[in-house]
DOMAR-585156 format. One record per residue (C-alpha): residue number from 1; chain; x, y, z. Coordinates in steps of 0.5 Angstrom, whole numbers, plus 500, padded with zeros to 3 digits. Layout:
TIZA:nr:kette:X:Y:Z
TIZA:NUM:A:X:Y:Z
...
//
This chain:
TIZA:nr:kette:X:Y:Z
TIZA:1:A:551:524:522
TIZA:2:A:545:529:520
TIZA:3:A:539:527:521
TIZA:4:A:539:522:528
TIZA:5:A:534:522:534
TIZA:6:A:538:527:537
TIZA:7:A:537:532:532
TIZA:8:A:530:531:531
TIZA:9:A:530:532:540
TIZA:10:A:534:538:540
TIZA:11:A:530:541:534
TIZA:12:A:524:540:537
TIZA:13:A:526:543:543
TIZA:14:A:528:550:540
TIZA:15:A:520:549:536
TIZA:16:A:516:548:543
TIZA:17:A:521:554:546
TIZA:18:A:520:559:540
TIZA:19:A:513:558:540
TIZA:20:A:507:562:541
TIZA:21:A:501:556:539
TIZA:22:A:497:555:543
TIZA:23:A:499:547:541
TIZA:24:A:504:545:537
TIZA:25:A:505:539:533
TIZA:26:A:513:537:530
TIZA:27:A:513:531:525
TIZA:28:A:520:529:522
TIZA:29:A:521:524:517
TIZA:30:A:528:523:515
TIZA:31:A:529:517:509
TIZA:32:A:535:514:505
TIZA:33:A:532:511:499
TIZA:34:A:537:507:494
TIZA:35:A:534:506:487
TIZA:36:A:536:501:481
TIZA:37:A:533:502:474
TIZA:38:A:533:497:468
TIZA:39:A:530:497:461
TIZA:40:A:532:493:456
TIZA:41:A:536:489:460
TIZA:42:A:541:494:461
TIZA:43:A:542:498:468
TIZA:44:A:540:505:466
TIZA:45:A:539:508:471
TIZA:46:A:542:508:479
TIZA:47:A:541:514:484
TIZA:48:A:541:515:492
TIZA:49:A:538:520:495
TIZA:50:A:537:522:503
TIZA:51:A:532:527:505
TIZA:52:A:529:531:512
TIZA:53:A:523:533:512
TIZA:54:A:520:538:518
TIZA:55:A:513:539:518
TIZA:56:A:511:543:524
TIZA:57:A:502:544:525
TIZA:58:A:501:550:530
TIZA:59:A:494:551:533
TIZA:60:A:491:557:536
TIZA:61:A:484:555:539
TIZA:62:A:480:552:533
TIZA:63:A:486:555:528
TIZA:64:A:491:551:525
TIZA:65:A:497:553:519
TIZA:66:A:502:547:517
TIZA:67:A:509:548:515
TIZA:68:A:515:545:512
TIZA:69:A:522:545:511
TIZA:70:A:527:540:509
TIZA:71:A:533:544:513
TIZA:72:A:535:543:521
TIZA:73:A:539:549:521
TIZA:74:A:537:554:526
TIZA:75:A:534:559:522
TIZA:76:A:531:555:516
TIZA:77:A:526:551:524
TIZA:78:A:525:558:527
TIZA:79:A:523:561:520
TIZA:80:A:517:555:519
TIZA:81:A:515:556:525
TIZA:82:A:514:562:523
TIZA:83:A:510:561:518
TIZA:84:A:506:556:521
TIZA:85:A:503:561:526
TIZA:86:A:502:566:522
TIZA:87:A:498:561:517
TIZA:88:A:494:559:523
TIZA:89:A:492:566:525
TIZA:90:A:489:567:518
TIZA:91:A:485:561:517
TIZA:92:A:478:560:519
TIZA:93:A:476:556:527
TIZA:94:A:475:549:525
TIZA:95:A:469:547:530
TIZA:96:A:470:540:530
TIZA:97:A:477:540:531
TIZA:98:A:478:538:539
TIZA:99:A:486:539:539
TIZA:100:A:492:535:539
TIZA:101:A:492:528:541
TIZA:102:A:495:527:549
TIZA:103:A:500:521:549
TIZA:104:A:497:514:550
TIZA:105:A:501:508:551
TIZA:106:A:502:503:546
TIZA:107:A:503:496:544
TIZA:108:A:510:492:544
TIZA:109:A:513:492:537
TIZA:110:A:517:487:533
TIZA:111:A:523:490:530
TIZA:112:A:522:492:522
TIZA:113:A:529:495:521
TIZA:114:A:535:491:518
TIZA:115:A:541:493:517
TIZA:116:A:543:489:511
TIZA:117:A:538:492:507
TIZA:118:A:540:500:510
TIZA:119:A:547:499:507
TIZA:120:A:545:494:500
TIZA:121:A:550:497:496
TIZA:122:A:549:499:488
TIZA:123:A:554:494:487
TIZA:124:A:550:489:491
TIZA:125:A:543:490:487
TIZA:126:A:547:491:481
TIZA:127:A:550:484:481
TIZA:128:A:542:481:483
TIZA:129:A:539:485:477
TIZA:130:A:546:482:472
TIZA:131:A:543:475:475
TIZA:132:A:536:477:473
TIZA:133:A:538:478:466
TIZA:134:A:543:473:465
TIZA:135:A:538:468:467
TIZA:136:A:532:471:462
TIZA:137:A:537:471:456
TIZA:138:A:539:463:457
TIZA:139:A:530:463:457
TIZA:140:A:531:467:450
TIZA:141:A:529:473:453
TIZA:142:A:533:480:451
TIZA:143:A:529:485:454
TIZA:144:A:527:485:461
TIZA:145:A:525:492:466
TIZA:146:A:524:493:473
TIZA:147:A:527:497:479
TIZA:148:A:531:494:485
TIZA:149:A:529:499:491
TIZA:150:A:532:499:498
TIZA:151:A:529:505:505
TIZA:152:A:531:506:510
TIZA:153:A:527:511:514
TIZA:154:A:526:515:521
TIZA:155:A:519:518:523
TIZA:156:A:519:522:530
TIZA:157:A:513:525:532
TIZA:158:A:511:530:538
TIZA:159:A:507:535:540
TIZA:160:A:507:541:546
TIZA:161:A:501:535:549
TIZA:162:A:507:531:551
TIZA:163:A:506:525:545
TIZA:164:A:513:523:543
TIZA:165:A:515:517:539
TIZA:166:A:521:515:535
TIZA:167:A:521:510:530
TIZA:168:A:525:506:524
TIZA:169:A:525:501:519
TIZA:170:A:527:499:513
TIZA:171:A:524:496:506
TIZA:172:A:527:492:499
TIZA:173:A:522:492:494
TIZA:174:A:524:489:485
TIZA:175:A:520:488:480
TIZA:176:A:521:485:474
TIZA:177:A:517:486:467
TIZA:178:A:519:481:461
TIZA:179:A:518:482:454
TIZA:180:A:518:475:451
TIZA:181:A:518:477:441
TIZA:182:A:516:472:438
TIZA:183:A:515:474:430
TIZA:184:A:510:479:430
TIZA:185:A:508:478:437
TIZA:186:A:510:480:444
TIZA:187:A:509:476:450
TIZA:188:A:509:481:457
TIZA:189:A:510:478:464
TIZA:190:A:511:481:471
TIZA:191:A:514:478:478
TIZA:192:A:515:482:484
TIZA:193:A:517:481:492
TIZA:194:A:517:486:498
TIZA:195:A:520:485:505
TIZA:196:A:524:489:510
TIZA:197:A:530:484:509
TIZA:198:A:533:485:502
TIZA:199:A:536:478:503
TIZA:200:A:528:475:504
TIZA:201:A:528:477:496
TIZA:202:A:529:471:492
TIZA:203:A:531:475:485
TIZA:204:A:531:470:481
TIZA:205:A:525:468:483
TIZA:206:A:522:474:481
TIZA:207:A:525:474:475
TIZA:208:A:524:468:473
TIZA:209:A:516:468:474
TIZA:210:A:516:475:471
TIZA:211:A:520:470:465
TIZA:212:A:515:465:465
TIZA:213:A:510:468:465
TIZA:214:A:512:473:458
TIZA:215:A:514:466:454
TIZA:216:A:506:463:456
TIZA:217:A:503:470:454
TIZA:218:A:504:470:447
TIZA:219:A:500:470:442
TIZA:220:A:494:472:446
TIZA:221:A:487:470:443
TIZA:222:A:481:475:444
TIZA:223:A:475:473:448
TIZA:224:A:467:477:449
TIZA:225:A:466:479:455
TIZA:226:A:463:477:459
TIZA:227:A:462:475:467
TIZA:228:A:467:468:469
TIZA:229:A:470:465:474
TIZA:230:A:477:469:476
TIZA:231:A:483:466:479
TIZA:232:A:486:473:482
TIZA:233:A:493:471:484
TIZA:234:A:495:476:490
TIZA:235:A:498:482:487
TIZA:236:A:491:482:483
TIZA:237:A:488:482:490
TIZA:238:A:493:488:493
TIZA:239:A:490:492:488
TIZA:240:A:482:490:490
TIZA:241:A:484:491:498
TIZA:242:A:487:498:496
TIZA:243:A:480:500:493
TIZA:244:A:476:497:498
TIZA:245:A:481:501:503
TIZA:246:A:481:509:499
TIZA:247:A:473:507:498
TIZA:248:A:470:504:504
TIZA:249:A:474:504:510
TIZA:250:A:476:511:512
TIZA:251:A:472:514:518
TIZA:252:A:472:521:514
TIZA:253:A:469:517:508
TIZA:254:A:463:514:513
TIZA:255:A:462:520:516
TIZA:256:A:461:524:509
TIZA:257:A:457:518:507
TIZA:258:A:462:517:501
TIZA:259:A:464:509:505
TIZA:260:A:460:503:502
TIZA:261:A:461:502:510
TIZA:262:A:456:507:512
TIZA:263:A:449:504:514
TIZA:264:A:453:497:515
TIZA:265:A:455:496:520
TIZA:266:A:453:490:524
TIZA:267:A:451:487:518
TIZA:268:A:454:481:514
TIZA:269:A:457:484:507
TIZA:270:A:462:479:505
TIZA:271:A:462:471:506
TIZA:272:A:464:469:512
TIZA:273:A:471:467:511
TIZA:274:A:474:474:509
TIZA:275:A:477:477:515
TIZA:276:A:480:484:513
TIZA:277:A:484:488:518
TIZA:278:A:489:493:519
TIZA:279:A:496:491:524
TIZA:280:A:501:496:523
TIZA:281:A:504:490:529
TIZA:282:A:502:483:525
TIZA:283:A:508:479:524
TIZA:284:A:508:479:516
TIZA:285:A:507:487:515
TIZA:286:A:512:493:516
TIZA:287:A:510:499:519
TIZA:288:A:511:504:524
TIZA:289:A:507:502:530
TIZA:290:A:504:510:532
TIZA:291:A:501:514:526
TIZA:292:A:503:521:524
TIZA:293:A:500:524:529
TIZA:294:A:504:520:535
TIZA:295:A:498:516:536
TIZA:296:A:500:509:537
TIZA:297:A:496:504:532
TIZA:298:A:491:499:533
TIZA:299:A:489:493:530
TIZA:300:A:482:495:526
TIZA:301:A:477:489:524
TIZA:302:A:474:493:519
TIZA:303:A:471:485:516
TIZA:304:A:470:481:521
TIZA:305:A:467:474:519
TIZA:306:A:465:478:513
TIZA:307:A:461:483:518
TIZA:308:A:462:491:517
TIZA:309:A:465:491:524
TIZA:310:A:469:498:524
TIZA:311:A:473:503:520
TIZA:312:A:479:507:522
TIZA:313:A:480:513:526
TIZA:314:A:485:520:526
TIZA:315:A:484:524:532
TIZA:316:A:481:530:527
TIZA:317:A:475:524:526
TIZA:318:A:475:521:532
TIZA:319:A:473:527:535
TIZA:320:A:467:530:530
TIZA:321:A:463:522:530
TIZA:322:A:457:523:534
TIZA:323:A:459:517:538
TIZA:324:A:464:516:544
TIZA:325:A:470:514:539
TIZA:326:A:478:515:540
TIZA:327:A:483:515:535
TIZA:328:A:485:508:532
TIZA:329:A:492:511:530
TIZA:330:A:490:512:522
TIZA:331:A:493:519:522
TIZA:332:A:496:521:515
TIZA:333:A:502:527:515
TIZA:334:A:496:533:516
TIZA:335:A:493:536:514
TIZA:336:A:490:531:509
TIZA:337:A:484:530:505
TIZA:338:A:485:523:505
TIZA:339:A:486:522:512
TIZA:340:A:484:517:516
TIZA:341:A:487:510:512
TIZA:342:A:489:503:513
TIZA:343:A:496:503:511
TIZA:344:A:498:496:514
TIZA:345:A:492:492:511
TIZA:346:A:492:484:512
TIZA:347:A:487:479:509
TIZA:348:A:486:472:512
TIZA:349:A:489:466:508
TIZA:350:A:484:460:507
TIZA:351:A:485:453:506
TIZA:352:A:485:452:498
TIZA:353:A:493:453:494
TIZA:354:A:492:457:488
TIZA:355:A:494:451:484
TIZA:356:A:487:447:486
TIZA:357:A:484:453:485
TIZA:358:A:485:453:477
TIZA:359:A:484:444:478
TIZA:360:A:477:446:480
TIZA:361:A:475:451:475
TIZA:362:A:470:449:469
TIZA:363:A:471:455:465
TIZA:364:A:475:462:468
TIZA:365:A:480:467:467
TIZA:366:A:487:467:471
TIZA:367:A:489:474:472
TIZA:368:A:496:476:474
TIZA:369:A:495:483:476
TIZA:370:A:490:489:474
TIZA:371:A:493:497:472
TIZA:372:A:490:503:471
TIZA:373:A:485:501:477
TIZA:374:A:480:508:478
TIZA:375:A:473:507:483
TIZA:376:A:466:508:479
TIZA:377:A:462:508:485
TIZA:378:A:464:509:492
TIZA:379:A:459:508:496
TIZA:380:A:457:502:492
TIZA:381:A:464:499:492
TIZA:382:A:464:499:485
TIZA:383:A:471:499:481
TIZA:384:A:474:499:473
TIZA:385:A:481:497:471
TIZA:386:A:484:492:467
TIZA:387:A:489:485:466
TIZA:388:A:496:486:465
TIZA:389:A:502:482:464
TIZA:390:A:498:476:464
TIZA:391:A:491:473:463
TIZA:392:A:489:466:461
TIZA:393:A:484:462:459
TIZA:394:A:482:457:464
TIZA:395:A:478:451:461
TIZA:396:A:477:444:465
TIZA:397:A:482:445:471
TIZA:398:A:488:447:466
TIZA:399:A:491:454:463
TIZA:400:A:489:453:456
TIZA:401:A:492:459:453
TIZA:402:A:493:467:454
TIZA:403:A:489:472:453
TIZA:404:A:488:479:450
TIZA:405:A:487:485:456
TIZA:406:A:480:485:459
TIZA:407:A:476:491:463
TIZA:408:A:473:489:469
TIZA:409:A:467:493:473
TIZA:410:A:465:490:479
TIZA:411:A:462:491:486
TIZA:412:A:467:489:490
TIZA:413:A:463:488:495
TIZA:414:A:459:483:491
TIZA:415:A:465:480:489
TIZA:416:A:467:478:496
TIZA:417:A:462:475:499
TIZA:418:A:460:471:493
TIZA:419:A:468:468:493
TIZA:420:A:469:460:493
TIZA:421:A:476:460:495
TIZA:422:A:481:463:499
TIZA:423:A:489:461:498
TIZA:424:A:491:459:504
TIZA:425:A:499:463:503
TIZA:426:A:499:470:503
TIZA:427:A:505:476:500
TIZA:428:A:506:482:502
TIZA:429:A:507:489:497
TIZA:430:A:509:495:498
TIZA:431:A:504:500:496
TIZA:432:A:508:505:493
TIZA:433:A:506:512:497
TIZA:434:A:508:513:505
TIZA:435:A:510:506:509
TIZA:436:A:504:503:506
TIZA:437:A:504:495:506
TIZA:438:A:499:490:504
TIZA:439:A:499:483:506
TIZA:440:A:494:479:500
TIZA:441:A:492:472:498
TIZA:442:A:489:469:492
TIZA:443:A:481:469:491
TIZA:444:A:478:465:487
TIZA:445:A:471:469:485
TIZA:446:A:465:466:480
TIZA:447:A:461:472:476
TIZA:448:A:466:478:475
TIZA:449:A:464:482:471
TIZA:450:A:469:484:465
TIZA:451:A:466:489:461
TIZA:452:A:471:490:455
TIZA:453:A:476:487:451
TIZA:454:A:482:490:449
TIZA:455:A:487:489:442
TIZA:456:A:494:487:446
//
């Protein structure tokens, strides 16, 4: 089979024999992704594909050049290191640049491979997806969407320093998008589970929530906007701690003092309770436990007991902080502008189910998920998007009735450290871009700031 450990060895060999670097770097992914689409309740789509990709970083003192092929053949390797060099003998010396890293040991790893969902076959995920919409259709619900995805991906990483790492895993991801009609009106729910095991997804439960919730969002009344108490549920967290990641908790934003975390460290920015952290290695996450620079991963505390504790390091920060630092394993495929990030976040559970939650608001709004999320002020942690497939009134503990679409602008950093409950069960979603997983509870939040309304 192409595309083994052995390949990504003996190509590397070839690399670091034919190389003329001063240092040289060799990462190579290979992925087989299987995908099945639905819309309208009809499957409509079902593709596979596998994929290697070589990307080789050449260093020559202070000069570094990138190249990439997706071919292991001898020539198609020998012409991208090439290129790779001849890039970096051309680029300008980068003096904040302290080289490759060195090879580190690492901490012991849970398996993250699963081989059932490896060879999930087509009619397998056809089948589950048949049952979805079957079930919908008894609910009176014709039209149901989504996509039932299974990886299984490779990562090798060495470099001409001795750094060599190998490791694999696998991931399942289905979603499901109801439409409820009922006369002139449409009621829009969603549900969605992740897990490296395909056989940990209940799919009917996922298409049963995402049914549920499009019968109960018909007929949504408008409301002012305004500040309320909010029920998130953990999908509509995610989306927060993935803001809170692209915004503060890189130490590229910090040193560029773009991270809402400059300035703070030591200093208790959120409630107590929240404890936000970054473990590749914790039990509830999926992820390759060394970044893709060969480094191995660290657990980061960035919010500990509510207090800015740390941020996350590659090697290229690590080296250019004006303190003594060494990289926490936060490396993205370089060269990246976006490099450091937390790609395994986790966010600690509380002692309150998100039931009791809504039993406990006076007046609030339940929110399923938000979309079209984009930062209005980093360094404040300020944040806009709106609802979507699922909004709803909340008046003396019971859900009264659904809502039109609202715009939410809010410090986030306010907003969690002004938090009154935190669900004591977390879900873990997949982010969509590179292996990168989030681990969220429910939030109960007074005072979040919805700015507008909309007519859907």
């Amino acid at each position: 089979m192409v595309g083994t450990r052995e390949d990504f060895e003996r190509a590397t060999d070839q690399i670091l024999d034919d190389a003329e670097a001063d240092e040289v770097e060799i990462r190579i992914s290979k992925n087989d992704t299987a995908l099945t689409r639905y819309a309208n309740s009809r499957i409509h789509q079902n593709i596979g594909q596998k994929d290697v990709n070589i990307s080789i970083r050449a260093v020559f003192g202070k000069k570094i050049g990138s190249a990439t092929t997706n071919s292991l053949e001898s020539e198609a390797i020998k012409e991208c290191l090439s290129r790779a060099e001849t890039i970096a003998k051309h680029q300008r010396e980068d003096a904040d640049f302290k080289g490759l890293p060195e090879p580190k040991e690492g901490r012991r790893s849970h398996d993250n491979f699963v081989e059932k969902t490896k060879t999930f076959s087509p009619d397998e995920r056809a089948e589950k997806v048949k049952e979805i919409i079957d079930m919908a259709k008894d609910e009176g619900i014709d039209r149901v969407y989504g996509a039932f995805k299974t990886e299984a991906q490779n990562l090798y990483l060495a470099n001409s320093n001795g750094v060599e790492n190998f490791s694999r895993l696998t991931s399942s991801k289905l979603t499901t998008t109801a439409i409820a009609d009922w006369e002139n009106d449409q009621g829009f729910g969603w549900g969605e589970k992740c897990s490296a095991n395909v056989e940990d997804i209940d799919h009917l439960e996922v298409g049963r929530t995402a049914v549920e919730k499009g019968l109960n969002n018909l007929d949504p009344k408008k409301i002012d906007p305004g500040e309320y108490d909010v029920v998130l549920e953990p999908l509509a967290v995610k989306s927060i701690l993935q803001y809170m990641d692209m915004m503060g908790f890189s130490a590229r934003k910090v040193q560029e003092e773009r991270s809402f975390m400059k300035g703070k460290f030591g200093e208790q920015i959120m409630d107590e309770r929240v404890n936000i952290y970054d473990d590749a290695l914790d039990q509830d996450m999926i992820g390759y436990p060394f970044d893709y620079e060969g480094v191995p991963k660290q657990r980061v505390d960035i919010i500990k007991d509510g207090v800015a504790n740390e941020v996350v390091y590659d090697s290229y920060t690590a080296g250019r902080d004006e303190e003594d630092k060494e990289s926490t394993g936060h490396a993205l495929p370089m060269p990246s502008p976006m490099s450091p990030m937390a790609l395994n976040l986790l966010m600690d559970t509380g002692e309150q189910s998100q039931q009791e939650m809504i039993e406990e608001t006076e007046k609030g709004i339940l929110v399923t998920r938000f979309n079209y999320c984009r930062p209005v002020h980093p360094v404040k942690g300020i944040l806009t998007g709106l609802t979507r497939d699922g909004t709803w009134l909340i008046e003396d503990g019971e859900i009264k009735h659904p809502l039109k679409n609202l715009r939410f602008t809010q410090n986030l950093i306010d907003a969690f450290d002004n938090i009154e409950g935190i669900g004591k069960e977390r879900e873990l979603f997949a982010m969509g871009y590179l292996p990168a997983y989030f681990a969220a509870p429910a939030l109960k939040i007074p005072d979040f700031q919805f700015t507008g309304s909309t007519e859907f």
